[in-house]
N, C-alpha and C positions, 0 to 999 in steps of 0.2 A: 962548443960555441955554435951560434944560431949558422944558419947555411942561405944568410941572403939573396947568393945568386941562385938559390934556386925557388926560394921560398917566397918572397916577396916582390917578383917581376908578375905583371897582368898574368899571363898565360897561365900561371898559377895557382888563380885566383879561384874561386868557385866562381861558375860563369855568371851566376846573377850579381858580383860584387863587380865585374870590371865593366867598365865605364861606359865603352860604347854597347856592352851586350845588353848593360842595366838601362841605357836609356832607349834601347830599341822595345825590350821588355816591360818596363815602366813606366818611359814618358820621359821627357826633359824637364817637366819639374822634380822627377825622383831626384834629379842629383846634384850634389854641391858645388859649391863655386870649384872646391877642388879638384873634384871629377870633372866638372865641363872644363878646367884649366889643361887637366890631363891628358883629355882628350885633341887638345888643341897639339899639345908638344910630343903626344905618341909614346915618348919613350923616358924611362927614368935613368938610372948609373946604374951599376953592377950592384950596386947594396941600396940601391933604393928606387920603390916603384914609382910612376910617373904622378901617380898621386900622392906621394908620399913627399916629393920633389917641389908640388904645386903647394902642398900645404904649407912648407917652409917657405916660400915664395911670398903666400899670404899674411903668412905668420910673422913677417918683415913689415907688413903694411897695418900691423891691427886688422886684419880680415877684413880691410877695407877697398872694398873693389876700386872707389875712386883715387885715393891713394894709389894704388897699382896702378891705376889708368896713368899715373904722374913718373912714372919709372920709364927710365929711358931702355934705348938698348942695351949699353954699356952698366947701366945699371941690374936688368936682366942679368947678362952675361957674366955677373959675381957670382953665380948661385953653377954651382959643381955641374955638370948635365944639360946647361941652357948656353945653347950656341946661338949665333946671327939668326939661322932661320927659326928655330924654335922662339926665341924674343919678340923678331917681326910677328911672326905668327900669332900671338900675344899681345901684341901693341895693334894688329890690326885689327882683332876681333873684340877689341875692346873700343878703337873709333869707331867698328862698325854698330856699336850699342849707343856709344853718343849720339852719333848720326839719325840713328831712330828715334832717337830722346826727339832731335832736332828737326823732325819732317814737319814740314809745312801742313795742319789741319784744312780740309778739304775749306771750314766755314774760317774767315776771317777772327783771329783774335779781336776781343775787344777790350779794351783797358777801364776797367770801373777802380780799381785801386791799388796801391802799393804792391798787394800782393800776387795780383794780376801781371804787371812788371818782372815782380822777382820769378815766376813761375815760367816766365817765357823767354828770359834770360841766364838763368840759371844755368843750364843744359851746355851755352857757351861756354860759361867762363870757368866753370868748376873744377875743371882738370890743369890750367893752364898755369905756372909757376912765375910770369910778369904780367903788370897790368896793362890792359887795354881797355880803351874808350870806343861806345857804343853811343850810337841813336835809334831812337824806336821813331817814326814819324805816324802822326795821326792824321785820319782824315775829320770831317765835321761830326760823323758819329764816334770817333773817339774807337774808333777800326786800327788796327794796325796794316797801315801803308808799305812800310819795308821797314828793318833791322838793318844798321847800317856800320859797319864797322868805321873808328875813324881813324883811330893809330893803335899802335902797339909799343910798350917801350920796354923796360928793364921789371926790376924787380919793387923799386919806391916810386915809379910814376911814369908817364907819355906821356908825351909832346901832344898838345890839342890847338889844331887850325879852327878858330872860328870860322873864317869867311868860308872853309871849305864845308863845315854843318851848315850854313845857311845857302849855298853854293847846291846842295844836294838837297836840303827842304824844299828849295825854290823848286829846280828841276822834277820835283816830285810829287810839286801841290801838295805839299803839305800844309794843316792846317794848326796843327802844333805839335810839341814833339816832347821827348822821355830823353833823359842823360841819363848812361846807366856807365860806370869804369868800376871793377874790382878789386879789393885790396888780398893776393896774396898771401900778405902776412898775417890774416884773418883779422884784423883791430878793423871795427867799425866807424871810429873815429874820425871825423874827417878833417883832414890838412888842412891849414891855411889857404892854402894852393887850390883845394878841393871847393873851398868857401868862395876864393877872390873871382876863380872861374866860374862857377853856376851866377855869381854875381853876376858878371860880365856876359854870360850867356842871356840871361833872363831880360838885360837893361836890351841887349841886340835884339832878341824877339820881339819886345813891343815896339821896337821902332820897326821891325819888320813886317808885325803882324802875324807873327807864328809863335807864339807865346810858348815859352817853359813851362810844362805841368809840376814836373818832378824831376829830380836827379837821386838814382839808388845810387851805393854803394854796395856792393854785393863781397860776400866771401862763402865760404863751400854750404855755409846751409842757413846763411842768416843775412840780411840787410837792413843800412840804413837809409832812410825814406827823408830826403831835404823836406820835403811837403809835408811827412807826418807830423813832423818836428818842428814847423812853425819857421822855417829858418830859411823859405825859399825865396 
C-alpha cells in the first residue's frame, strides 16, 4: 500500500512541483487555482497534500472560483484538514480579489448602455446568496456620481424606500439614476413586484426631475435590461 504520509506531503515534492517554490520560480501565473488555494492553507492531512485538499475543495464548486467565493466558514470547515483559521484565510483572500474587481477607476465611469451598468455592477452582487437593491446615480454627462446601496433582504426579495432613493439623488445632485437588484436564484424574469416598483420609481423621477434610465436585474453572468426590453 502506497505510504502517503510520506509521499505525498509538500516537502516531498520535487521542489519545482510545490507551490510557493514554483511560484517564486515561475511566476504566479505558473500556478493553479489549487496551488494558489494551497498555499493560502500551508498544510494538508496525513494522507493528503495541501493541494490535493484545495482540489477537493474546488472540486465541490465545479472549479468555480465564484461559487467558492459563496462558501461560508462552516461550510469550509466540512472538508477533513480545513479548520477556523485556514477557511478565514480562504474567505479572506478571496474578498480581497472582489475588492480589486471593485476599486474605484482613477477616470469616472460612464454609462452609454446596459452593458456598461452590468459591468460595473456585477463585481457586487456576484457572490452574495440574497438580494439587494442598488442605485447608480448620474450626473448630466451620464458620469457615474455614486453606487448606492439601498437595502438587503432575504433570498426572494428587499424591502425598497422610495423616498429614501430620491432622499440620496437629491443630496447628491443627481441628474438621473440606474435600478440595479439581483435575483440569486439566477431566473432573469422579473416579478410582479419587480414591474409595480420600476413603475413607481420611474412615475417619482419625472415628478422629481431625476428620471429612471434603466433598472437591471442582475444574476452571476447575465442581466435583464427594463430599457432593453421596452418595458421601462
Amino acid at each position: 500500500m502506497k505510504d502517503y504520509s510520506t509521499s505525498m506531503t509538500i516537502l516531498n515534492w520535487a521542489e519545482e512541483d510545490r507551490p510557493r517554490e514554483k511560484l517564486l520560480l515561475k511566476g504566479k501565473a505558473a500556478l493553479s487555482d489549487a496551488e494558489l488555494i494551497a498555499i493560502l492553507i500551508g498544510s494538508g492531512t496525513v494522507s493528503m497534500s495541501a493541494v490535493e485538499l484545495s482540489k477537493n475543495i474546488l472540486a465541490s464548486t465545479d472549479n468555480n472560483l465564484n461559487s467558492l467565493a459563496k462558501l461560508s466558514i462552516k461550510d469550509l470547515e466540512k472538508f477533513k484538514g480545513i479548520g477556523e483559521a485556514k477557511a478565514i484565510s480562504i474567505i479572506a483572500a478571496l474578498e480581497l480579489g472582489k475588492r480589486r474587481k471593485e476599486s474605484e477607476p482613477t477616470v469616472k465611469n460612464k454609462i452609454s448602455c446596459s452593458k456598461d451598468i452590468f459591468y460595473i455592477m456585477q463585481p457586487h452582487l456576484i457572490d452574495i446568496p440574497h438580494e439587494e437593491f442598488w442605485i447608480i446615480l448620474l450626473n448630466r454627462a451620464n458620469h457615474v456620481i455614486k453606487k448606492n446601496q439601498i437595502s438587503s433582504g432575504g433570498i426572494a426579495g428587499t424591502v425598497v424606500d422610495v423616498r429614501l432613493i430620491f432622499k440620496i439623488a437629491l443630496e447628491n445632485l443627481s441628474n438621473s439614476m440606474i435600478l440595479i437588484h439581483n435575483h440569486p436564484s439566477g431566473n432573469l424574469k422579473p416579478s410582479q413586484a419587480d414591474i409595480d416598483l420600476t413603475k413607481k420609481l420611474k412615475s417619482a423621477g419625472i415628478m422629481m426631475d431625476i428620471p429612471v434610465l434603466d433598472h437591471l436585474i442582475i444574476t452571476e453572468k447575465e442581466y435583464f435590461s427594463f430599457a432593453d426590453e421596452g418595458i421601462l
